[in-house]
C-alpha positions in Angstrom: 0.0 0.0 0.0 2.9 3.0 1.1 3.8 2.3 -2.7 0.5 3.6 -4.0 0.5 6.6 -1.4 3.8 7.4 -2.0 2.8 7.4 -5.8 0.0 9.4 -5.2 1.8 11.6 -2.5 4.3 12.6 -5.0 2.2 13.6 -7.8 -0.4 15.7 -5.8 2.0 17.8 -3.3 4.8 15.9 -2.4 7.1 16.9 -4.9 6.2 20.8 -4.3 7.1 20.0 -1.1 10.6 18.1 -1.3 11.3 21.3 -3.6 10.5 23.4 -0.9 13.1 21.8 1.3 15.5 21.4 -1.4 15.7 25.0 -1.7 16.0 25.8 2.2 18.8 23.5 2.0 20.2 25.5 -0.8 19.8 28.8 0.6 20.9 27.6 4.1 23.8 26.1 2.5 25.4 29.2 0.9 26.2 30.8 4.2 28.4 27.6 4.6 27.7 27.7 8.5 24.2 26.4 8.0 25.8 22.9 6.4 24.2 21.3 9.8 21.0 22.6 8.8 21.1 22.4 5.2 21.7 18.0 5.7 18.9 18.1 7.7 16.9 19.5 5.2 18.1 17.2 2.8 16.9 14.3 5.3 13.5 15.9 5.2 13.1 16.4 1.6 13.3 12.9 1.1 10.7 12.4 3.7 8.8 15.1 2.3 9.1 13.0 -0.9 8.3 10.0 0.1 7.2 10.0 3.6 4.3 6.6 3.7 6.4 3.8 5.2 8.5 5.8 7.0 9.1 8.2 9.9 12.0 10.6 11.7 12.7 9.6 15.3 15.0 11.0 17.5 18.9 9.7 17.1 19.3 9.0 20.6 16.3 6.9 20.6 17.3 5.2 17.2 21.6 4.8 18.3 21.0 4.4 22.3 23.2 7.4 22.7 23.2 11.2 23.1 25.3 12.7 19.9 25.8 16.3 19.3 22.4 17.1 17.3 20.6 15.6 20.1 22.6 17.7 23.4 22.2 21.1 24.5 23.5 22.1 21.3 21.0 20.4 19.3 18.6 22.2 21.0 20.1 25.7 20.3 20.3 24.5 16.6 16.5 23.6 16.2 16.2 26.9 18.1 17.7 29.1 15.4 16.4 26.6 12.5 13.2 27.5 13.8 13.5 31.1 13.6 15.6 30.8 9.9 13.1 28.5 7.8 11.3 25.8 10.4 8.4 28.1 10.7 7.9 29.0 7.1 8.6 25.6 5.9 6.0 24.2 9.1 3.3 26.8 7.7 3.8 25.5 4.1 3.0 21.8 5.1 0.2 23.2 7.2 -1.1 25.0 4.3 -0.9 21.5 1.8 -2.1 19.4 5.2 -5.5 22.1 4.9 -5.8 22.1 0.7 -5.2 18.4 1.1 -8.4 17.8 3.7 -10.8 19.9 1.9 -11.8 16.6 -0.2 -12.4 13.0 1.2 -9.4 11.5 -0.7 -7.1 14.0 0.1 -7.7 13.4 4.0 -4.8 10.7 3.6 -2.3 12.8 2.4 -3.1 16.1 4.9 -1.7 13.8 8.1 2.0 13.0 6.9 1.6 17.0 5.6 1.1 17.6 9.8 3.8 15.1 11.0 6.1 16.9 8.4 5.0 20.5 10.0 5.8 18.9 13.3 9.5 17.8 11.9 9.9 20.8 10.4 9.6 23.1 13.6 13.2 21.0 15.5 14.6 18.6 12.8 17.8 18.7 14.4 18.5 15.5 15.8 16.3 13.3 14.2 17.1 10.0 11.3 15.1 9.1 8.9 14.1 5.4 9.0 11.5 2.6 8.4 8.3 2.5 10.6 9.9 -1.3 11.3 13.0 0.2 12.4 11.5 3.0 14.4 9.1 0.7 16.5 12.1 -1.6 17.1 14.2 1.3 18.3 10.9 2.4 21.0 10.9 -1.3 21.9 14.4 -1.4 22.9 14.4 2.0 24.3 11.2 1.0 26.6 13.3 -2.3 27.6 16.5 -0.3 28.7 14.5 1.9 31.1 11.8 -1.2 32.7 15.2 -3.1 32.9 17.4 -0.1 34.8 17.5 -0.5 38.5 15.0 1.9 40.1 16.4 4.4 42.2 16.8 4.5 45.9 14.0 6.1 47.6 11.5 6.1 44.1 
């Protein structure tokens, strides 16, 4: 089924989309000290391009480990990304997520439109990866923290 949707997706919206991160990358880019921000908007436009099948999820979750995207400093960078081109780029897939619900068959395509508005706000820190290999990641992630010893006095 993603197949068909992403078929679909990409003819009515998602390539306009990918475009529209493809150029936030590019702009981002030229100041050569947005190249953090710029991959991450090359991450996205290929979510934005295809995004039934899968999903971003944060890398600590994904890796079992804190890396610099997702630290203090990731934090300050989805903090300035938001101010630079997360907003606009949130508002444009809130804008498709509304064109696409106005009609019964476009109500499947306005949901990844608000997951991508979501990513778009702090993408800093996420992967790209399967749905498979995203719920594997939450299962061993829930694992680690029923199988941690509690702490004294909790």
């Amino acid at each position: 089924m993603s197949p068909i949707l992403n078929l679909l997706w990409f003819l009515f919206g998602g390539l306009l989309m990918a475009i529209g991160w493809l150029l936030a990358a590019v702009i981002i880019a030229i100041t050569v000290i947005g190249l953090p921000w710029a991959r991450a908007c090359l991450n996205l436009a290929s979510l934005a391009l295809w995004p039934f099948g899968r999903e971003a999820v944060s890398r600590d979750l994904l890796y079992g480990k804190e890396d610099i995207g997702t630290s203090g400093l990731g934090v300050i960078g989805n903090v300035i990304w938001f101010v630079l081109a997360g907003a606009w780029l949130a508002l444009g897939h809130v804008f498709a997520a509304i064109f696409s619900a106005l009609t019964i068959i476009g109500i499947p395509f306005a949901v990844p439109h608000l997951k991508l508005a979501s990513i778009a706000l702090a993408p800093i820190g996420k992967a790209i990866v399967s749905k498979e290999v995203a719920e594997e990641a939450r299962k061993r992630h829930a694992s680690a923290r029923v199988d941690q010893p509690q702490a004294a006095g909790s």
